[in-house]
N, C-alpha and C positions, 0 to 999 in steps of 0.2 A: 767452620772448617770447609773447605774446600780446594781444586787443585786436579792436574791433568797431568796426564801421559801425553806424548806428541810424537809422532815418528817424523823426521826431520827429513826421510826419504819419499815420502808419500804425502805429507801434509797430516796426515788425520791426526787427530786431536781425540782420547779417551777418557773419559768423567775417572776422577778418583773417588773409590766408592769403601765404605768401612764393613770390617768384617766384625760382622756380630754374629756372634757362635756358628761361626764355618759359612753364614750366606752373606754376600757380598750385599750389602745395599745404602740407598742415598744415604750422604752425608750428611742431610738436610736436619735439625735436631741435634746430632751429635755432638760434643764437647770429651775434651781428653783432659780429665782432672790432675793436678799436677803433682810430677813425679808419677806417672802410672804408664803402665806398656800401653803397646795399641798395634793394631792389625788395617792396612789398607791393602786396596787395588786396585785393579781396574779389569774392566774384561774388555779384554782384545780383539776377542771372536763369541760369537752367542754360544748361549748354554747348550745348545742341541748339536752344536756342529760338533764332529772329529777330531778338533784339535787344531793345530799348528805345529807342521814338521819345524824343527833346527834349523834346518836349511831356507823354509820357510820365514822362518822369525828373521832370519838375520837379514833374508833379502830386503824385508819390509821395515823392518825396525832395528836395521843395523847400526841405526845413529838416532839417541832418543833422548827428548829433554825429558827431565819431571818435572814439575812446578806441586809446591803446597803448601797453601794461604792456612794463617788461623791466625785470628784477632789482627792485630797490623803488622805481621809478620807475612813473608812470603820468601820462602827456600825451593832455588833451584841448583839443578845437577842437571849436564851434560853430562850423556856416557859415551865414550868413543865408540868406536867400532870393535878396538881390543877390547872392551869391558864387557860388551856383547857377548863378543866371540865366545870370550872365557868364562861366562854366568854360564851359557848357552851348552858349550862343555860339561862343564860341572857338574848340571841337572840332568844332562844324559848319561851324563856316569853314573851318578847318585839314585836315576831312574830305570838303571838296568839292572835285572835279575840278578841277584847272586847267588852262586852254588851254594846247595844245601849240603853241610857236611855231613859225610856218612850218608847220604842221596845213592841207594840204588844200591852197594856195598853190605853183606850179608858174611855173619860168619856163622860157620855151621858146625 
């Protein structure tokens, strides 16, 4: 198993890495038994840094291939720049606080 991220705007290229119970690490070992889920990714930015604003992500990785190889197989996706946009949407919605009902609301 193996396979990259690429941002098509910057050149960089990202190891695809597997999630094994929440921590991202080599592929290297790895084998996905058949018919069974599986968890990848890649890390974009180091584990110590702040993040990556939206604004950020899209300037850099507004146009992104994936690639990922297993046995003599290799699947790639282009993502436009609309599929960006609208992931990148999403997870800020999906990532914003929602009101707590009945938050701060007292009956006496």
């Amino acid at each position: 198993m193996d396979g990259y991220v690429r941002s098509e705007i910057t050149g960089k290229q990202f190891q695809i890495l597997v999630n094994d119970n929440g921590t991202l690490v080599s592929s290297a070992g790895y084998g996905i038994p058949a018919d069974q889920q599986f968890n990848i990714g890649a890390r974009l930015v180091e584990p110590t840094s702040a993040g990556i604003s939206g604004p950020e992500f899209i300037r850099d990785f507004g146009q992104m291939t994936f690639v990922f190889k297993y046995g003599n197989h290799t699947y790639t996706k282009k993502f436009s720049p609309e599929e960006i946009e609208a992931e990148v949407y999403r997870m800020e919605k999906d990532l914003r606080p929602k009101p707590m009902l009945g938050a701060g609301a007292r009956k006496y």
